[in-house]
Structures are given as C-alpha cells and as structure tokens.
N, C-alpha and C positions, 0 to 999 in steps of 0.2 A: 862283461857288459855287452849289449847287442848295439849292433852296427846300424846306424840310420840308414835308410836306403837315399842317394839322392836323385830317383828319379830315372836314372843312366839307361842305356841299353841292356844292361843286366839285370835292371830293376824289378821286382815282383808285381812291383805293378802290370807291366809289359806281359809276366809270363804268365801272369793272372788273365788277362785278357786275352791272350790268343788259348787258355784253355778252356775258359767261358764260350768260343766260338766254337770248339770244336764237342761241346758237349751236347748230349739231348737237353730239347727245351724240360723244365722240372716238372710240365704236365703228360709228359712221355712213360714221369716213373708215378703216375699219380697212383692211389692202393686205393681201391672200392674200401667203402667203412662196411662192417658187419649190422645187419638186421638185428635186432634187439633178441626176436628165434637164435639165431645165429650165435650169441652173446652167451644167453643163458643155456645152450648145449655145450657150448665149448666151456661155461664157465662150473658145468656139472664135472666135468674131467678134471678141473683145474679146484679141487676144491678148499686149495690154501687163500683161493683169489677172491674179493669180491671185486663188483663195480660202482665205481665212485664217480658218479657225473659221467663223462664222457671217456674216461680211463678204466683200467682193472688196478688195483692195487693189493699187495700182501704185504706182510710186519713180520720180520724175521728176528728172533732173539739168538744171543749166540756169549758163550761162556764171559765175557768182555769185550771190550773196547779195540785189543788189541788181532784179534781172530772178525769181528765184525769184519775191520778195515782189509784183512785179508780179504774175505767172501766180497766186500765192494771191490777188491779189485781185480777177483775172476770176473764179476759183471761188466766191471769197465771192458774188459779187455773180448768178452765174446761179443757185447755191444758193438762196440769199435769194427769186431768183426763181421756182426751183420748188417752193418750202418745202421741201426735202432738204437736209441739212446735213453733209457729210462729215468724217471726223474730219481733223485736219489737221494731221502732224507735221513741223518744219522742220528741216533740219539744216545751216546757211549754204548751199548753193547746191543742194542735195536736196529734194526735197517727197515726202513721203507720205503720199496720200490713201486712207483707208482707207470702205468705206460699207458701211452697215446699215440695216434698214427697223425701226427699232423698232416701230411698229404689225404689223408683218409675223414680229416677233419671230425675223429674219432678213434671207436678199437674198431681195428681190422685182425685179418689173420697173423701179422707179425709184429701184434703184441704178444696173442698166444703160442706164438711158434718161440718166442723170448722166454716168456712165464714157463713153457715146457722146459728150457735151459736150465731156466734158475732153478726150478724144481729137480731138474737132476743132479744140478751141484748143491743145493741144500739137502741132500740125502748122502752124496758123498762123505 
C-alpha cells in the first residue's frame, strides 16, 4: 500500500516545486503544427496513416489479443522515450493509434517522426 505524503521536508510536493523552478517555461518546447502541404506529403510516405481532424491515425490488426498487447507495449515504451504519447485504442486484436502535437495544437513533425517508429516495428 503507498505511503501518504505528510507534507514534510521530504515531501513531493517540495521536490515538485523546486523542479518546476528550474525547468524551461512549456512555451520554450513549443512544436510549430505542420501546414496542411506539409501533412499531405509527409502523409504520402506514411501510407498506412490517414488524418482525422487534427491527428494522423492507423488500425493495426495483429494475430489476437494477446500479441496486440505486446506491440502497445513497444509503443508505450518508444513513446515514453521520445516524450510523444499516442492516443491508444484497443479492440482485442486491433490497435488504434491515433497522434497529436498538443503544444503544436495539431500534427507536427513528431507525430510523423512516431508513425515512422511504428511502422518499423509493425514490419518487424
């Protein structure tokens, strides 16, 4: 069972806040959105993707249920690693990943620098 914090010197609140000071402000890491030109070149390369509203998204089918959940958690984990977080709907042996640049307040480049990932571990 997890420990309440009470506040103390050691608290996360404390360490949350002196790491909040020493970060850049979040418009430092803002991402230009891509031009709509911009979209549908990259999205000729990309041709498993379409775009949906303000997102790219693909449907990935995969033997079951049980192999999907592997492939979401290669994604989780290159996500994680390039701080992009895909949205991620399952449907037993379906995935679909949906991306958006929220600082970019759309697609930018690091949905499709993403979509290139998945496409090389959906070929894997």
């Amino acid at each position: 069972m997890a420990k309440a914090s009470t506040g103390g010197e050691g608290s996360g609140a404390k360490r949350a806040a002196k790491g909040k000071a020493s970060r850049p402000a979040a418009s430092a890491h803002k991402v230009p959105p891509m031009s709509d030109a911009q979209i549908d070149r990259a999205l000729a390369e990309r041709s498993e993707w379409a775009r949906v509203g303000d997102a790219i998204q693909r449907t990935l089918s995969f033997k079951d249920f049980v192999a999907a959940m592997v492939f979401v958690g290669l994604v989780a984990e290159m996500a994680e690693s390039d701080q992009h977080h895909p949205d991620i709907l399952i449907r037993y042996n379906k995935v679909t990943l949906s991306m958006s640049t929220h600082d970019a307040g759309g697609i930018s480049h690091k949905d499709f620098a993403l979509a290139a990932k998945v496409d090389g571990l959906a070929t894997s």
